[in-house]
N, C-alpha and C positions, 0 to 999 in steps of 0.2 A: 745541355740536358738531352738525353735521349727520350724519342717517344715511342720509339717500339721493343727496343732490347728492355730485359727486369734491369731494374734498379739495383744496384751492388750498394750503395755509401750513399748514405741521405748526410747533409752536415747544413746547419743552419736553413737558409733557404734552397742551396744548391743540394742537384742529386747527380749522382753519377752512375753510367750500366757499366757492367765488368768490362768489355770490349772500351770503352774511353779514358777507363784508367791505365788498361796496355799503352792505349795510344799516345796517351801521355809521359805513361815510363817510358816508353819507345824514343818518344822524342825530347825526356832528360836526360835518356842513354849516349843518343846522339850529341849531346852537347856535351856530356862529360868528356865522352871520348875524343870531343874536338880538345877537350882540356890536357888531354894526356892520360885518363883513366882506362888502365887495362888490366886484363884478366890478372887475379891475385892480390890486386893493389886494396888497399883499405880506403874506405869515405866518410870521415865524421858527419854525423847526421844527430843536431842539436836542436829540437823543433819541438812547439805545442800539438798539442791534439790538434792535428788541422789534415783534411782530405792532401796536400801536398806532401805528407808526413806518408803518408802508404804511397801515394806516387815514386817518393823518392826511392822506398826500400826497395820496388820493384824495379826502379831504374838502374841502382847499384848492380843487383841480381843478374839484369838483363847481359850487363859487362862482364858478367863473373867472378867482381868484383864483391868484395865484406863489408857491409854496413857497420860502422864502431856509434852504439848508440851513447849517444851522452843525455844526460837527465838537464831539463832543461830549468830543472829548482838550484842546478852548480853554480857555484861561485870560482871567480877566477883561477883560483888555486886552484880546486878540485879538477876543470877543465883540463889546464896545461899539464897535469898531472894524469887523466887520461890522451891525453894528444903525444904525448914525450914517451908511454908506454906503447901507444898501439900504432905511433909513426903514421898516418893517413896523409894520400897526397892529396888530398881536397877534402872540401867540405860545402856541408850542405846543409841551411837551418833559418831560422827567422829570432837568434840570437848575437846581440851586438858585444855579447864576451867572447861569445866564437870566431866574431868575425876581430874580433882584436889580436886573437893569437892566430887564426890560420886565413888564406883570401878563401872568403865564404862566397858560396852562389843562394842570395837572399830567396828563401821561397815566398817572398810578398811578388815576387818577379812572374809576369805569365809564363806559363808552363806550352812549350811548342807540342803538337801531336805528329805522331811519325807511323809509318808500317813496317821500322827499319825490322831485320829478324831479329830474333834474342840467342845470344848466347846459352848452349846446355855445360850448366857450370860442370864439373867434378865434384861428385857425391860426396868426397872426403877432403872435398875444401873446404877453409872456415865459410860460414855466408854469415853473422854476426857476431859481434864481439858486444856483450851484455856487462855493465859491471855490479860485481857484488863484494863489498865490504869484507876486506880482513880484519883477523885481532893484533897485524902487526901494525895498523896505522892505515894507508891511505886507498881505496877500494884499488880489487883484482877486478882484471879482463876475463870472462867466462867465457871461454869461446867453443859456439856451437856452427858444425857441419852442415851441409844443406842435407847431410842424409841424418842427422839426431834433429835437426829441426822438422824435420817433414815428418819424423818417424815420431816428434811430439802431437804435432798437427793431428796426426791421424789417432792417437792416442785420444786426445782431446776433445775429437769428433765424438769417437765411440764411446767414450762414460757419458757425455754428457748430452747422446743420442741427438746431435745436430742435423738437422737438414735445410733442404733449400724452403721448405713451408716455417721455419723458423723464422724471429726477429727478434735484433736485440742492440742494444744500444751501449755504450761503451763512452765512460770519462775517466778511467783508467788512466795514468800515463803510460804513452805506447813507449815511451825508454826500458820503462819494465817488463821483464819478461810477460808478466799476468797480462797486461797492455796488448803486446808484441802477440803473443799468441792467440788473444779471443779475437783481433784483428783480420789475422792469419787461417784461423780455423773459419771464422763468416765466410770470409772471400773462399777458401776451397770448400766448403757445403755450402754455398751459393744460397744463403742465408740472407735474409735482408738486413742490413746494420746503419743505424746512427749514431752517428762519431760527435760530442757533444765536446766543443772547447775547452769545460773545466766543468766542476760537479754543483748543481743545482740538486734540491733537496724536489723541490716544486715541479722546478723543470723533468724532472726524472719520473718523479709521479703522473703528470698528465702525458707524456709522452709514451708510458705504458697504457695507459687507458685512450688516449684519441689513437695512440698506432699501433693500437693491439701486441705491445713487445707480447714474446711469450717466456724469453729468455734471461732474468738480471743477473749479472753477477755484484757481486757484493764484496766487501772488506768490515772489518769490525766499525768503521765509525759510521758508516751506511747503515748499518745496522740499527746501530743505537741512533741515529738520525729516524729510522722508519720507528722505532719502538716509540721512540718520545714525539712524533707529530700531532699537535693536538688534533687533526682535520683525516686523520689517517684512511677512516670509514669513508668520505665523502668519495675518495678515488675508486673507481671501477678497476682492478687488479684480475680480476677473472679471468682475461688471457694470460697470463703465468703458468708458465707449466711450473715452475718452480723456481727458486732463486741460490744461486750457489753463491757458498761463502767460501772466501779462500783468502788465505795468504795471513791469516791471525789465526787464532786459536778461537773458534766458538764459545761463544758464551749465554750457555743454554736458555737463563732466564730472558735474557732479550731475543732470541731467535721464535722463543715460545708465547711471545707477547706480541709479535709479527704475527704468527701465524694465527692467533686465536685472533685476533683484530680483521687481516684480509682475508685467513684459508689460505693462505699460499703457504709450499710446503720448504723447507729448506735443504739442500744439498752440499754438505763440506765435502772439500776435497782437501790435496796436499802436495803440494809441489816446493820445487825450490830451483835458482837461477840453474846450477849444476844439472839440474834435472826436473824439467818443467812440470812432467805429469808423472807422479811417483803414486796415488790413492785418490780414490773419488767414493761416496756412499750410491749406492745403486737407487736409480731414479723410484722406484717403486719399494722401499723397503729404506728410506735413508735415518741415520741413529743423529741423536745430538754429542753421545761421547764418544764418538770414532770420528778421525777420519776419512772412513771407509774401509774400503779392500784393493788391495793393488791392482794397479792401473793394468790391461792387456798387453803381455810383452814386459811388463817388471817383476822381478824379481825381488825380494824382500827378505831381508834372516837380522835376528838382533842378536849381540855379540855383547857378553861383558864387558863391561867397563874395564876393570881390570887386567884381565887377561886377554882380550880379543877373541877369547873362544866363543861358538857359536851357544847359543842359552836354549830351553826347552819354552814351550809351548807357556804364554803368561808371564813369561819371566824376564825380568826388567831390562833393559841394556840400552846400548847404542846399534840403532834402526839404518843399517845400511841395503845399498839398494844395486841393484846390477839391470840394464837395459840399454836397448839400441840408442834411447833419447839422451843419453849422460853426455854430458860435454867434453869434448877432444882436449880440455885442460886449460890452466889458465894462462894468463900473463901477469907477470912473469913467471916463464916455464918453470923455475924452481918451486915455488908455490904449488905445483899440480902433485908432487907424492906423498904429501900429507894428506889431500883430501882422499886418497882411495887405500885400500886393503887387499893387495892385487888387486881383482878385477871391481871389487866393490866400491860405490862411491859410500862415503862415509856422510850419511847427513847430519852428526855432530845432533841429532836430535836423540833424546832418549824415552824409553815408553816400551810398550808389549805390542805382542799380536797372538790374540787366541786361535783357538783350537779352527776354527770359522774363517778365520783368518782377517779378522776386524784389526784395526791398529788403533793404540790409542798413543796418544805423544804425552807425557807426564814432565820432562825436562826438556832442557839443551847442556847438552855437555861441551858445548862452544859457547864463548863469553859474549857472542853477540846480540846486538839490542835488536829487537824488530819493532819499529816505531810504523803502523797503518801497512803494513808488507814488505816498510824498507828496511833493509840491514843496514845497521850501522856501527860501525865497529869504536867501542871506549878510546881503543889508543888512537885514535882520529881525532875525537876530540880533546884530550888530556895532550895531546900537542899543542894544540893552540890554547890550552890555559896555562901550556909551562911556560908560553911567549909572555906572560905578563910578569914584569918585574917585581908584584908584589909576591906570587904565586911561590910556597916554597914545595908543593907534592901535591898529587892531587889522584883522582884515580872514578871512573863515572862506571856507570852500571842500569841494571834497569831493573825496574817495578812492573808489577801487573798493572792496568790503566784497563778501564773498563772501554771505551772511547777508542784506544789508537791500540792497544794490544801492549804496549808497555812504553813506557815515560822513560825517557833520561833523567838523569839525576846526577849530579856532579858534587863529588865529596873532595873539599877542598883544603888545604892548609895554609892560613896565607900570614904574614905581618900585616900592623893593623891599617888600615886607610881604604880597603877594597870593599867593594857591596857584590851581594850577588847581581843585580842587575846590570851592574858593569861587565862580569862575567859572563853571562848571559849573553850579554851586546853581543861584548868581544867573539863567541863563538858564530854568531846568530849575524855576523860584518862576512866572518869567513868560510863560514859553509854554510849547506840547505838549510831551508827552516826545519824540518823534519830533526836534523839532528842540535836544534840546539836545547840544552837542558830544558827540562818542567821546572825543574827544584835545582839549588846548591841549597850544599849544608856544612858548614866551617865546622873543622875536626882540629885536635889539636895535633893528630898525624895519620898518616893513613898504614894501615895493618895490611904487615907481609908477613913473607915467608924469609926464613935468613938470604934465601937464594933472590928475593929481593921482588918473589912474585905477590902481585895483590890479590888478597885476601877479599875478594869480593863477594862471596857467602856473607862473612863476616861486616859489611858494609851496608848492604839488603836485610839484611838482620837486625841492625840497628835504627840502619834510616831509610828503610822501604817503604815507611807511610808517614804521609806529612805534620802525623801528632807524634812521630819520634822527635821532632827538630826542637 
């Protein structure tokens, strides 16, 4: 612990000043490099919320060297399946599936301190590899630059008026980008931060009131967790400057039963892995059905559906986006020129933007699920339920979920002997909990198209709430 430098990262009992976290990247830089890690090279980094987790990112960094984050809710599959796409010569985590596919450096291991220099990387090098879920089955590598991450960072800062009189705390997982960058932006506005192991509902309450957070950020099931606390009143929330929602879609009645309870006011934003800081509502004027106005530095025009022509003022389309923070593309590279429109990233989200320039999101014009911020994509799982030999088709989808922002649901056609709960398992053995189904619901087939596309309108329509079943 330091007693005269600020505090950078409080985590349980331990605190750390910014100068002891270098010192420590510094000298996990040096051991990597004793490993063979050199400039260019990729480092899986598979690890819990834990202060070793920011250590490491900056130890990669220092090498000039790209961080491949892996979510640390994967299951074996999902792993070797990022490992085998992003090739990394080392790894770094306090995960025992990681260290079964690659030789891991355990961060339960003491961390050495160094004053070695740091590497100044190249601007238009990758510096992480973030993954986000396709519709063609097993998540894509999003990969961001150290000059689109920094140029988030600073994005980041500026809506959300960060400085070093700030504090805020964070049980996010840092695999995800929302994670990854409220991390990133603390440490460059020399902000004060507590990095919490996993998310406490209690915990997270009296830590804004004994530590003066000023700062929460939020996801829908935080949300609906603060709306239903019987005890809500009893916490001191007065140091709030506000609490940002991000990465669900707000839902008005519960952000407005927050704030009539504490006075604390709420701020949606809008981002996505592609592009972390796309809209944010302005601190002093923020709406419940927007969210927001475009981020400084992005660019915004919505484009029929149809035809891809640009549309007028209110009028409905697909919400693409143009700025320096857009991602150099994915892995695998073929995957990267569907998501843009020349220079446009294409966020597969649909909605307006008036005359004001407010955004409202109304659709997605991409079939994927967002379960709590995570994407995840049907044909991920509808693989692993064609693996069952009962299974004759099957085809999943998602629900609005007041709680997690939309539910999986698995529309299944099977011969007789299977239960949902087997299904269930079966998805729930092989990948995150996040993606395994809410619901299955036994069809007697599932509705295409002749070209042999699912008809997943037509699935949501039927069995999008659990008194269709």
């Amino acid at each position: 612990m330091a007693d005269t430098a600020p505090c950078a990262l409080v985590f349980e009992e331990q605190a750390y000043a910014a100068d002891e976290l270098d010192a420590l990247a510094a000298g996990l830089a040096d051991e990597l490099a004793g490993r063979g890690v050199r400039t260019g090279d990729r480092v899986a980094l598979m690890s819990s919320n834990r202060p070793e987790f920011v250590v490491a990112v900056l130890a990669v960094w220092r090498l000039g060297a790209c961080v491949v984050l892996i979510s640390p809710a994967w299951k074996r599959d999902e792993v070797a399946h990022a490992l085998s796409l992003t090739n990394p010569v080392a790894a770094l985590g306090d995960s025992s599936v990681l260290g079964e596919l690659l030789p891991m450096r355990h961060l339960d291991e003491p961390l050495p301190a160094s004053k070695s220099a740091a590497a100044v990387p190249n601007p238009e090098d990758d510096a992480v590899l973030v993954f986000s879920s396709g519709t063609t089955g097993m998540p894509k590598a999003v990969r961001h630059t150290h000059a689109s991450l920094d140029t988030a960072i600073r994005q980041w800062t500026q809506v959300l008026e960060l400085t070093g009189a700030d504090r805020i705390q964070i049980a996010t997982p840092p695999s995800h980008i929302l994670g990854l960058l409220n991390i990133l932006t603390a440490l460059r506005a020399g902000a004060w931060m507590r990095l919490h192991r996993r998310f406490d509902l209690n915990t997270m309450l009296t830590c804004i009131q004994d530590e003066r957070i000023t700062v929460e950020m939020a996801v829908a099931p935080i949300a609906l967790a603060l709306a239903a606390h019987p005890e809500l009143e009893r916490y001191d929330l007065s140091s709030l400057r506000y609490i940002m929602w991000g990465a669900t879609p707000v839902t008005a009645s519960i952000a407005e039963t927050v704030t009539a309870r504490t006075g604390v006011p709420w701020v949606p934003a809008y981002g996505a892995s592609e592009l972390p800081v796309i809209a944010c509502n302005p601190l002093g004027g923020a709406r419940l059905d927007s969210v927001g106005k475009a981020a400084p530095g992005v660019e915004i025009r919505v484009v029929d559906l149809d035809t891809g022509k640009p549309v007028g003022t209110e009028e409905t389309g697909e919400i693409q986006c143009r700025s320096a923070s857009v991602m150099a593309g994915y892995l695998p590279a073929d995957a990267t020129a569907s998501a843009f429109d020349g220079s446009w990233y294409r966020t597969g989200d649909v909605g307006t933007v008036d005359a004001e320039g407010w955004i409202r999101i109304t659709d997605r014009a991409k079939e994927m699920i967002k379960v709590r911020g995570f994407q995840v994509a049907p044909a991920e799982i509808e693989a692993v339920l064609h693996e069952h030999p009962l299974v004759t088709d099957c085809a999943v989808f998602g629900t609005p979920d007041e709680r997690d922002g939309e539910a999986v649901v698995a529309a299944v056609a099977v011969l007789d002997g299977v239960t949902a709960e087997e299904l269930i398992g079966l998805v729930g053995d092989r990948l995150a909990a996040y993606k395994r189904p809410r619901r299955v619901v036994f069809v007697s087939e599932i509705p295409r198209l002749p070209s042999g596309k699912v008809l997943r309108r037509v699935l949501e329509e039927r069995h999008g709430r659990p008194t269709d079943q």
